[in-house]
C-alpha positions as MATLAB code, in Angstrom:
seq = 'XXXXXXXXXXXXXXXXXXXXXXXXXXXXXXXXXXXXXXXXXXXXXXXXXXXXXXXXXXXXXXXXXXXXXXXXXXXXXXXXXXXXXXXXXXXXXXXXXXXXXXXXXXXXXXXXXXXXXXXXXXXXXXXXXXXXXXXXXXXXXXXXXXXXX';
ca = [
      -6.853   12.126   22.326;
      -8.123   13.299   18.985;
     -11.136   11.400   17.477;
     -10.827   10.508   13.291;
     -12.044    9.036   10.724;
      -9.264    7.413    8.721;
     -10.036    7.964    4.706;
      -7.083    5.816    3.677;
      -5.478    2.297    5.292;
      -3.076    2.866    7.903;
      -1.714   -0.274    8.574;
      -1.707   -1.057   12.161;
      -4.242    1.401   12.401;
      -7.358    0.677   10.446;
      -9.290    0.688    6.956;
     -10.812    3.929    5.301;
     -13.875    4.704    7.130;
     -13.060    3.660   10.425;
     -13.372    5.752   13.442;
     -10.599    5.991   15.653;
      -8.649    7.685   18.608;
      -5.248    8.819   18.437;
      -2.894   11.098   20.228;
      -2.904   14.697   19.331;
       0.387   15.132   17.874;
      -0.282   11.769   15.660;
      -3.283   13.190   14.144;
      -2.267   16.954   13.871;
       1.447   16.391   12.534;
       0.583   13.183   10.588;
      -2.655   11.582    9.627;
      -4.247   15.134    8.795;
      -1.600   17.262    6.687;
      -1.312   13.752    4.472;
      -5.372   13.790    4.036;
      -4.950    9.725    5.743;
      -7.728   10.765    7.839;
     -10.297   13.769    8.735;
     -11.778   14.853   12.299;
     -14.452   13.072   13.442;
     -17.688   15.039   13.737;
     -21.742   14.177   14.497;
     -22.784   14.675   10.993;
     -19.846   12.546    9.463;
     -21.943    9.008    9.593;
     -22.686   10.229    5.666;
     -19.491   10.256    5.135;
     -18.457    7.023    7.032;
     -20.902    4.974    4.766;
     -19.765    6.996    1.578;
     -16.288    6.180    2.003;
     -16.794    2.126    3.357;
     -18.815    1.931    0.036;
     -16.257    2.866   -1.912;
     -13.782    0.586    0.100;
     -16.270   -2.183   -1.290;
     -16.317   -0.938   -4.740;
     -12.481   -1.332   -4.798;
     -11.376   -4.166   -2.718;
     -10.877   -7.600   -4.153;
     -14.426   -9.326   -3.094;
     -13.535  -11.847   -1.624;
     -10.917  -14.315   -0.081;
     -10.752  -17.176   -2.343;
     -10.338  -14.537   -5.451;
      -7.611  -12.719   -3.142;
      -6.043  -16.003   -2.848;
      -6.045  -17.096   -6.485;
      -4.355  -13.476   -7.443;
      -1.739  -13.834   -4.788;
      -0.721  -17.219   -6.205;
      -0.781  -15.474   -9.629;
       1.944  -12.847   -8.428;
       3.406  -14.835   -6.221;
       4.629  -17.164   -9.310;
       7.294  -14.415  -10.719;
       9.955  -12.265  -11.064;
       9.250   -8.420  -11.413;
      11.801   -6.365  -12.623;
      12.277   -2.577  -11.544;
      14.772   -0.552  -13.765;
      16.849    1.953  -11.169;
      19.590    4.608  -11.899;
      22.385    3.268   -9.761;
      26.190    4.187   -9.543;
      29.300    1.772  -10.018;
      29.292    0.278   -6.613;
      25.455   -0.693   -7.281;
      24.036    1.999   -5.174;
      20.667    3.529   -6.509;
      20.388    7.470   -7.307;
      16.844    7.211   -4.995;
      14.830    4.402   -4.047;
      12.723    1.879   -5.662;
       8.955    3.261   -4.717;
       5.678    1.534   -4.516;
       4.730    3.268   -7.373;
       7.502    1.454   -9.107;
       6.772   -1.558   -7.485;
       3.075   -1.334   -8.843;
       3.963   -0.488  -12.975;
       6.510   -3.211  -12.321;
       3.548   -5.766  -11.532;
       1.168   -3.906  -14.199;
       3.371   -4.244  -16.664;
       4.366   -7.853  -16.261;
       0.871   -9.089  -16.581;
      -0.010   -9.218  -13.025;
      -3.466   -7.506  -11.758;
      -3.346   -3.851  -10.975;
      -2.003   -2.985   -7.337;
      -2.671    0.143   -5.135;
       0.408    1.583   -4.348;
      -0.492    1.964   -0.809;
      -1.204   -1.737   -0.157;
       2.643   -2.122   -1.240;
       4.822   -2.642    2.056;
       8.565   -2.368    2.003;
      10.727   -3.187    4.733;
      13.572   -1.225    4.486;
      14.134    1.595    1.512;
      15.335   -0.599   -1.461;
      18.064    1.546   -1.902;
      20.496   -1.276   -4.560;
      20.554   -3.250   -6.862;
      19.962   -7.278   -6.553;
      16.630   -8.706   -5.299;
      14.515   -8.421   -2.568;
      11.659   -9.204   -1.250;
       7.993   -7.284   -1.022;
       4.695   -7.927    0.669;
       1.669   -6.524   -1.137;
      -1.550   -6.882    0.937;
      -4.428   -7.676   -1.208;
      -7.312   -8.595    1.261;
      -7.303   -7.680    5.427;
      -6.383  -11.880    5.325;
      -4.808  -12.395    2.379;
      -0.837  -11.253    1.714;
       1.673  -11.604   -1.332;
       4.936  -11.655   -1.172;
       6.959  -11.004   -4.624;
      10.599  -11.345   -5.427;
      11.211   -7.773   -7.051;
      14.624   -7.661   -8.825;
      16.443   -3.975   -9.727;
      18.929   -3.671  -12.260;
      20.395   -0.497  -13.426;
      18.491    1.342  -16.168;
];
């Protein structure tokens, strides 16, 4: 079992700063190479505090105002412009990244692409369904619709 300290949310995991164990192969072939996470060392309690400050800086305060801005995205439509073929197949994927300019754009708060959970791989055209998690209580979930661009 490897000990880390995660630097990013993995969900079902933990928030940035967190110490956790994992298996080896999780933390060598996964967590590390995609900087989610660092080894865990004595003199890292610096860091620990460094990063769960910056968690605070970022995060929406508190649960009523997570609340009030998942009601506020809640109440549209986003539309995601895709490259797609005749049978409505997309050239791709529709990303989080997308997902996030989408909600930008229409007026909605800005979203960290990483808090952005998709199911399966929107991979055509039509809508579906996303869950953006704005607070460790708090979830939205936003009718995204994808027409060819």
């Amino acid at each position: 079992m490897a000990k880390l300290i995660l630097t990013h949310e993995v969900t079902g995991l933990g928030e940035p700063g967190d110490v956790v164990e994992v298996k080896d192969g999780y933390a060598r072939n996964f967590l590390i190479p995609r900087s989610l996470a660092t080894p865990w060392t004595k003199g890292a309690e610096s860091q620990i505090s460094a990063i769960r400050k910056a968690r605070k800086a970022r995060e929406i305060a508190t649960r009523e105002d997570a609340q009030a801005a998942a009601e506020s995205i809640q109440s549209r439509t986003y539309t995601v412009e895709a490259h797609a073929g005749e049978s409505g197949r997309l050239f791709g994927a529709v990303t989080t990244a997308d997902i996030a300019k989408a909600v930008q754009s229409a007026g909605g708060p800005s979203v960290d692409k990483r808090k952005i959970e998709i199911g399966q791989p929107i991979k055509s055209l039509g809508e579906h369904t996303v869950s953006i998690r704005l607070h460790p209580e708090v979830s939205a979930k936003i009718e995204l619709e994808v027409v060819a661009g």
